[in-house]
C-alpha positions as CSV (number, residue, x, y, z in Angstrom):
1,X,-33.8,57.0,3.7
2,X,-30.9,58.9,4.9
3,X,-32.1,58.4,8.6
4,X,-31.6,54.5,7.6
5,X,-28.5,54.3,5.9
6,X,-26.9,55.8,8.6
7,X,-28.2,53.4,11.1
8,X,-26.9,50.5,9.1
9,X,-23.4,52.7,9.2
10,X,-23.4,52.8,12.4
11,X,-24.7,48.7,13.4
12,X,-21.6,47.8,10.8
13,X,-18.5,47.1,13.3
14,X,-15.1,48.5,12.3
15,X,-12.8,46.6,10.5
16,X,-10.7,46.7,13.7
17,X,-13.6,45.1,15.4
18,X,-14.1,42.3,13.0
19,X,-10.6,40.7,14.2
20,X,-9.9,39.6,10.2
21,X,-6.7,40.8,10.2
22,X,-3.4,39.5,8.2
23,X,-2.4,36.9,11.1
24,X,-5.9,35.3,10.1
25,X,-4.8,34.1,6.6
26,X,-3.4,30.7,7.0
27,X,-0.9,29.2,4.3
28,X,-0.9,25.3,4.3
29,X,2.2,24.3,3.2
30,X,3.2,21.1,1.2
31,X,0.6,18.6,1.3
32,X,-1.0,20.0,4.3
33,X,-3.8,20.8,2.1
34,X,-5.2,17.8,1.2
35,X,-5.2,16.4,4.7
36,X,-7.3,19.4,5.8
37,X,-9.7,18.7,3.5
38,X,-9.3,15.5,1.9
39,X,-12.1,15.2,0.6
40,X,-12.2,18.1,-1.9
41,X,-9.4,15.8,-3.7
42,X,-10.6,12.2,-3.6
43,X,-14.2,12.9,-3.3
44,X,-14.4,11.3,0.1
45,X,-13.3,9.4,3.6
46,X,-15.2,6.7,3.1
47,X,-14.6,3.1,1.3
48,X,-14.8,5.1,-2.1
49,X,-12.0,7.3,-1.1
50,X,-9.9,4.6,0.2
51,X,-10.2,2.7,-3.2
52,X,-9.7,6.1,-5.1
53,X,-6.0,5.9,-3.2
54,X,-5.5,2.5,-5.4
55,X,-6.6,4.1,-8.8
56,X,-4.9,7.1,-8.3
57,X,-1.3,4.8,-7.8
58,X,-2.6,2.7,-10.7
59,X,-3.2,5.2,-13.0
60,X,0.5,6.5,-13.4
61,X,1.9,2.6,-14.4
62,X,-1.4,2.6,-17.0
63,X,0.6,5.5,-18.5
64,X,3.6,4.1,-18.6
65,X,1.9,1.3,-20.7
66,X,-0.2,4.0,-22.9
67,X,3.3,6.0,-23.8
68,X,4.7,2.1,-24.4
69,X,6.8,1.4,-21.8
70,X,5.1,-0.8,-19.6
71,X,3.0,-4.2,-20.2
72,X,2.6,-5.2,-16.5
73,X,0.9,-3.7,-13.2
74,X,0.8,-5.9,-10.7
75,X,-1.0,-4.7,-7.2
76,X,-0.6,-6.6,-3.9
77,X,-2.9,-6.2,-0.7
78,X,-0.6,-6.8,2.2
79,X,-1.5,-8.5,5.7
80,X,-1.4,-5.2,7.3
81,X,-3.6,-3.6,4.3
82,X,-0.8,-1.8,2.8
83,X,-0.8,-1.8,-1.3
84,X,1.7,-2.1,-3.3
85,X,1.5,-1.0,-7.3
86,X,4.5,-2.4,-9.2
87,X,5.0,-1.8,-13.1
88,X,7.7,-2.4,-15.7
89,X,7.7,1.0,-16.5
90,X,11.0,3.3,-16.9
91,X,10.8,4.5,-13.6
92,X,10.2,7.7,-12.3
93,X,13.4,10.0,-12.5
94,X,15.6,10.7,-10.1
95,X,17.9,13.3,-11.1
96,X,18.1,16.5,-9.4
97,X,14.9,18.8,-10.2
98,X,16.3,22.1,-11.2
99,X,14.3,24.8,-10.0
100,X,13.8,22.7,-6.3
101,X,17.1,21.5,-5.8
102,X,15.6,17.5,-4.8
103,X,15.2,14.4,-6.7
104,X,12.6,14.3,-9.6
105,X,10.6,11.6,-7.3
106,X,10.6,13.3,-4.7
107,X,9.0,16.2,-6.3
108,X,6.3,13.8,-7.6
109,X,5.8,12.3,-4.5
110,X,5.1,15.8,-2.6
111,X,4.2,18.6,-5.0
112,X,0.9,19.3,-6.1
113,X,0.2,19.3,-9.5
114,X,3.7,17.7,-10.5
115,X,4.7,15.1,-13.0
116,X,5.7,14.5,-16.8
117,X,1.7,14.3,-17.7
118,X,2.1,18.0,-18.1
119,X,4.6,17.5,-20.8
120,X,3.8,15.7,-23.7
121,X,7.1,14.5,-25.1
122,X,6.7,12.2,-22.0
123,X,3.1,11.3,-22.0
124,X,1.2,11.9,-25.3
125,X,-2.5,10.6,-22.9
126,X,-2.9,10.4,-19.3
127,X,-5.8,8.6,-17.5
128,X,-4.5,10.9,-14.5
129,X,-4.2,13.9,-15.6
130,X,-7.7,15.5,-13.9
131,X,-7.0,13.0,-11.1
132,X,-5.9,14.4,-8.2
133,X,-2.2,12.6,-8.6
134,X,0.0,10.2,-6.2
135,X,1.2,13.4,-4.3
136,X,-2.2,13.5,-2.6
137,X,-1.8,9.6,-2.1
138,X,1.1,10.0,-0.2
139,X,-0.8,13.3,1.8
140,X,-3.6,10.5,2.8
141,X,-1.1,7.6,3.9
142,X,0.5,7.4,7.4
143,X,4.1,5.9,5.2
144,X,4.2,5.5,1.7
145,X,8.1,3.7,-0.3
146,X,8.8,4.3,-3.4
147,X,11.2,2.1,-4.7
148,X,12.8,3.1,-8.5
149,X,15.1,0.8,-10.6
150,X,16.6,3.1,-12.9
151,X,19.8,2.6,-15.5
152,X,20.9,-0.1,-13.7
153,X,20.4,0.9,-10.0
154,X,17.5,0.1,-7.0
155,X,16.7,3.6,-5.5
156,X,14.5,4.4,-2.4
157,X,12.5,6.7,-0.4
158,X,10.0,7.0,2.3
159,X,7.6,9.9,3.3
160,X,5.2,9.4,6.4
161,X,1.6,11.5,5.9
162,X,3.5,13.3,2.5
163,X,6.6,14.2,4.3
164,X,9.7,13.4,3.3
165,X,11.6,11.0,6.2
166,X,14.4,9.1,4.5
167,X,16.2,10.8,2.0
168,X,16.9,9.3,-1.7
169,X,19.2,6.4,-1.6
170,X,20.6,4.2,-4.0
171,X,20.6,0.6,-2.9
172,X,22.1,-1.7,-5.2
173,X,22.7,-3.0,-8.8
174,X,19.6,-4.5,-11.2
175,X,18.9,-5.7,-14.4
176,X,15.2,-4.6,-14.3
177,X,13.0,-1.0,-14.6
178,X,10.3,-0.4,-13.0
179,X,8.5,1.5,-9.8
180,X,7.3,0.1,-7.0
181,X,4.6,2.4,-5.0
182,X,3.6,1.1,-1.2
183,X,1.7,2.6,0.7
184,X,-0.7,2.6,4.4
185,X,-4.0,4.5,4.1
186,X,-3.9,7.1,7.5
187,X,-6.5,5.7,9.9
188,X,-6.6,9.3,11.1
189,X,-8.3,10.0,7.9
190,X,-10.3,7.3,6.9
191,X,-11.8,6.6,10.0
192,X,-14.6,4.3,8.6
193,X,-12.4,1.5,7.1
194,X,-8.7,1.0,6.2
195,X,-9.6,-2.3,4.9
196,X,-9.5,-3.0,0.7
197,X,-11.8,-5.3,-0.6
198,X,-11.1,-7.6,-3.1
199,X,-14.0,-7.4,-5.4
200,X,-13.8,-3.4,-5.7
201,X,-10.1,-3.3,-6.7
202,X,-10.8,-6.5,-9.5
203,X,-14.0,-5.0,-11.2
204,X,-11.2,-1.8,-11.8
205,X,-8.0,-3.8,-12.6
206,X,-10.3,-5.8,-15.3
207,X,-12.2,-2.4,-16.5
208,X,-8.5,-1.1,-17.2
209,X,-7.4,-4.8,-18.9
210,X,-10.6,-4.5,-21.1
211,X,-9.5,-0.6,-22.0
212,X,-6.0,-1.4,-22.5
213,X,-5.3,-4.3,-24.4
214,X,-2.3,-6.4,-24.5
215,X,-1.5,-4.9,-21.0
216,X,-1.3,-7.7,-18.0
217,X,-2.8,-6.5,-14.5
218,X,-2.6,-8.8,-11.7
219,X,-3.9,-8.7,-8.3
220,X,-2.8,-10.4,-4.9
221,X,-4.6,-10.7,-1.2
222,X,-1.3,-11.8,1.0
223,X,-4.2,-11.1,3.9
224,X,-5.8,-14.8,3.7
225,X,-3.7,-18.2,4.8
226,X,-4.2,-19.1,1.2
227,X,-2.4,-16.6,-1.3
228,X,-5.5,-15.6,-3.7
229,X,-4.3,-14.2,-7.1
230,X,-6.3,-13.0,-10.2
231,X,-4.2,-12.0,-13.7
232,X,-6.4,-9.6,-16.3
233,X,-5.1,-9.8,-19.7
234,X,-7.6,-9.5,-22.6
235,X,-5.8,-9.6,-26.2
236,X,-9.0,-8.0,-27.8
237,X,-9.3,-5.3,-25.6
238,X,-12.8,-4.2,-25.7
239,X,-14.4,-6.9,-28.1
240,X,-13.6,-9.1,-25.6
241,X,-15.7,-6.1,-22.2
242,X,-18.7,-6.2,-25.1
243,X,-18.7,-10.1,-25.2
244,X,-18.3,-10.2,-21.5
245,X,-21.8,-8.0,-20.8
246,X,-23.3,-10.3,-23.1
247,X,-22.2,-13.7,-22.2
248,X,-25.8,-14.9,-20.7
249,X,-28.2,-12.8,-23.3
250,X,-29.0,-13.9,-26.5
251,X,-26.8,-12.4,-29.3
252,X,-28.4,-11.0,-32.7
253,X,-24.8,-11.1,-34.5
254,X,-22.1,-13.5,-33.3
255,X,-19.3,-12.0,-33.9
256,X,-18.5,-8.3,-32.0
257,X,-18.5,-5.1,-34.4
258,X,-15.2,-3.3,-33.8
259,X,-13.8,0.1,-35.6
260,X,-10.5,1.8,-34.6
261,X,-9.2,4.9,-36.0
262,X,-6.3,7.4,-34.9
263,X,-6.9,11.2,-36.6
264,X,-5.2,14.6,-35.3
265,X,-4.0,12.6,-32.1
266,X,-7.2,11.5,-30.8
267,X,-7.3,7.3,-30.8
268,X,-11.0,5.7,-31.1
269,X,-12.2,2.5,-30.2
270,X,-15.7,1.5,-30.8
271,X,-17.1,-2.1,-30.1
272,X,-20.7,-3.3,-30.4
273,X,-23.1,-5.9,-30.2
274,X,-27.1,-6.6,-30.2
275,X,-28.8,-8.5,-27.9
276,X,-32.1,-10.0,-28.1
277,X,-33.0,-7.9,-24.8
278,X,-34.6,-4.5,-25.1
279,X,-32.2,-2.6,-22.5
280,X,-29.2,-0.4,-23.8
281,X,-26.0,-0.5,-22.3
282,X,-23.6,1.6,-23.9
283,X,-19.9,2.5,-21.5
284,X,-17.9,5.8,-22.3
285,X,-14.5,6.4,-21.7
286,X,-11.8,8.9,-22.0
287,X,-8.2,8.3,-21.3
288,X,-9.3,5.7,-19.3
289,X,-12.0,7.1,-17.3
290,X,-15.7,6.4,-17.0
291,X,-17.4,9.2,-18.6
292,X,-20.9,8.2,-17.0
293,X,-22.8,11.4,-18.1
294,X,-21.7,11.0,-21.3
295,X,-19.8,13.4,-23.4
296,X,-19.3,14.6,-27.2
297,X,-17.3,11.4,-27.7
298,X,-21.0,9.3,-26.4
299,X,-22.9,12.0,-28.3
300,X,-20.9,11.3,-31.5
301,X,-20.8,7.7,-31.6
302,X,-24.9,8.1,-30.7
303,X,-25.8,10.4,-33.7
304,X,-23.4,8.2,-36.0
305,X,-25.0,5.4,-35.1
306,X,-28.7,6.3,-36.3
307,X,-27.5,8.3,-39.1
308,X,-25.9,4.8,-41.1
309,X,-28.6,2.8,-39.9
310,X,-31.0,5.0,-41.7
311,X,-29.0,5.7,-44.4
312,X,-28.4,2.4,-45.1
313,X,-32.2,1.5,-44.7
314,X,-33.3,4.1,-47.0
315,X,-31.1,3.0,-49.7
316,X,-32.3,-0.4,-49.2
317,X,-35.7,0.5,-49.0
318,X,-36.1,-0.9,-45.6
319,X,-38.4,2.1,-44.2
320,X,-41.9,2.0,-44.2
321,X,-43.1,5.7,-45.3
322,X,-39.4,7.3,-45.7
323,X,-40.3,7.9,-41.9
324,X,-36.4,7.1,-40.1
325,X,-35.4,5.5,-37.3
326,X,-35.2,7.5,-34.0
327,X,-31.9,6.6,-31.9
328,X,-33.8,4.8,-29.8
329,X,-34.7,2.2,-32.7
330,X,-30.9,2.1,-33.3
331,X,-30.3,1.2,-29.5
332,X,-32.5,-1.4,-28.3
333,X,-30.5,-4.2,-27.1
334,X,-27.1,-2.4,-28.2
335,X,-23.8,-3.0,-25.9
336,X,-21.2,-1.1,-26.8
337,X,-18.2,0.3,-25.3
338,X,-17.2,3.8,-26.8
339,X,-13.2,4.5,-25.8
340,X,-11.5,7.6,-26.6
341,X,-7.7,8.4,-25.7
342,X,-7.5,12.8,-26.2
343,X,-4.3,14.8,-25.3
344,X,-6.1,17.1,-23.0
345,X,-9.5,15.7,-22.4
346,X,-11.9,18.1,-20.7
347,X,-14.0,16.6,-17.7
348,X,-16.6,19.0,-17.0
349,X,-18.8,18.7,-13.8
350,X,-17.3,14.4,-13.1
351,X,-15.3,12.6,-10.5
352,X,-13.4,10.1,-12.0
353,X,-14.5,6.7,-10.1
């Protein structure tokens, strides 16, 4: 025994010999990070993660409308495939950060991890809080402009592959709020496709009018001769995404169930409908974001369900035996969408897509 332990002593190199020494740690600076290894942050290179730049942008005006200052998000494709995300928001801030000497955009544009989401006398929910933030955007685009009207004044700044390039200016006088976000995706990262496609970015700008009701998303393709534009406004919010899932089935009940409640910060929406077909289709989201493996919120709403169908039943006398319903009684031919909007939601083991 002792014969062996000293031969694996001696087959065990040095830690001289191993060359890990302190010049070997590398400290990526900035955004550096993200380029490195992109796809740790937006899940991939691909055409996902090229969308995921769009939803990522998007997600920050949504929050302006969930804290009540914004109604409108309007997102252009340019010729050259650049985006641009506008909102009538308040505008990001650009006063002078005081712990990193630079304008407030700035610091959102380039810092990890940095925005008023954090706080929550700014934003009460965020859809982008577990996202991976604009700051990566602008890591993963060979330019991004932020433009900023703010009391009174047009500000603007440009950053090529998250570096800063032009300095904060102010430009002129205006009688509007807002941000405008533009950026170019880096071909040296997504080297399968720069290109958007329409249909991807609509069936998310309409998911986000459906979730968000009374808020107007539009989107324009400047790439064709012809200008194509699409508006998504829905005033009844999800009624109207349960109604849409079941325009070409046969409805049990004409008119959609919906229940909204607000209790110790948390906001739920619940709306449902049966269909004649034997399929379940039943959407969760939190703060915005498809919880497709479920959650407590899916869970709850699930285990609600059955339990007032069955009580309800029994005190009718509708049950055959006392025996109750099982949840998958309760679900056949169900559409529902289940929406929650939580302070600090908790997304265990999910990408948001």
């Amino acid at each position: 025994m002792e014969e062996n332990e000293n031969a694996m002593a001696a087959a065990a190199p040095a830690p001289e010999q191993t060359g890990y020494t302190a010049d070997k740690i590398t400290v990526l600076e900035g955004l550096e990070a993200v380029r490195k290894r992109p796809s740790m942050y937006i899940g991939d290179t691909g055409i996902r993660g090229l969308h995921h730049l769009v939803y990522e942008t998007v997600d920050n005006s949504i929050d302006e409308a969930l804290a009540g200052y914004a109604s409108q998000v309007q997102v252009t494709i340019h010729q050259d495939n650049s985006i641009s995300v506008q909102d009538d928001g308040r505008g990001i801030p650009v006063d002078m950060h005081k712990d990193l000497g630079i304008p407030a955009v700035e610091v959102v544009m380039t810092v990890l991890h940095a925005g008023g989401k954090f706080d929550h006398n700014s934003y009460k929910v965020s859809g982008g809080l577990h996202g991976v933030g604009v700051s990566c955007v602008n890591a993963l685009s060979d330019w991004m402009e932020v433009e900023v009207h703010r009391d009174g004044m047009a500000h603007d700044i440009r950053f090529e592959r998250g570096v800063t390039v032009r300095q904060l200016r102010t430009l002129h006088a205006v009688n509007d709020r807002g941000t405008k976000v533009t950026f170019h995706p880096d071909a040296e990262i997504f080297q399968e496709t720069t290109v958007y496609v329409w249909n991807t970015l609509a069936k998310r700008l309409r998911e986000l009018a459906f979730l968000n009701r009374g808020v107007r998303i539009s989107l324009t393709d400047e790439r064709e001769e012809e200008l194509r534009t699409e508006t998504f406004y829905y005033e009844g919010g999800i009624s109207e995404f349960v109604m849409m899932l079941n325009e070409h089935k046969g409805v049990v009940h004409p008119e959609v169930i919906y229940m909204h409640k607000e209790k110790d910060g948390i906001d739920v929406e619940v709306a449902m409908q049966y269909n004649e077909a034997f399929q379940v289709e039943i959407y969760s989201y939190a703060n915005n974001i498809n919880t497709f493996e479920g959650g407590t919120h899916m869970t709850g709403f699930q285990t609600a369900l059955t339990r007032t169908i069955n009580n309800y039943a029994k005190g009718a006398n509708l049950l055959k035996g006392d025996k109750p319903m099982t949840s998958s009684d309760t679900q056949e031919g169900l559409t529902a969408i289940v929406s929650v909007k939580v302070p600090d939601p908790q997304f265990e083991g999910q990408t948001k897509t």
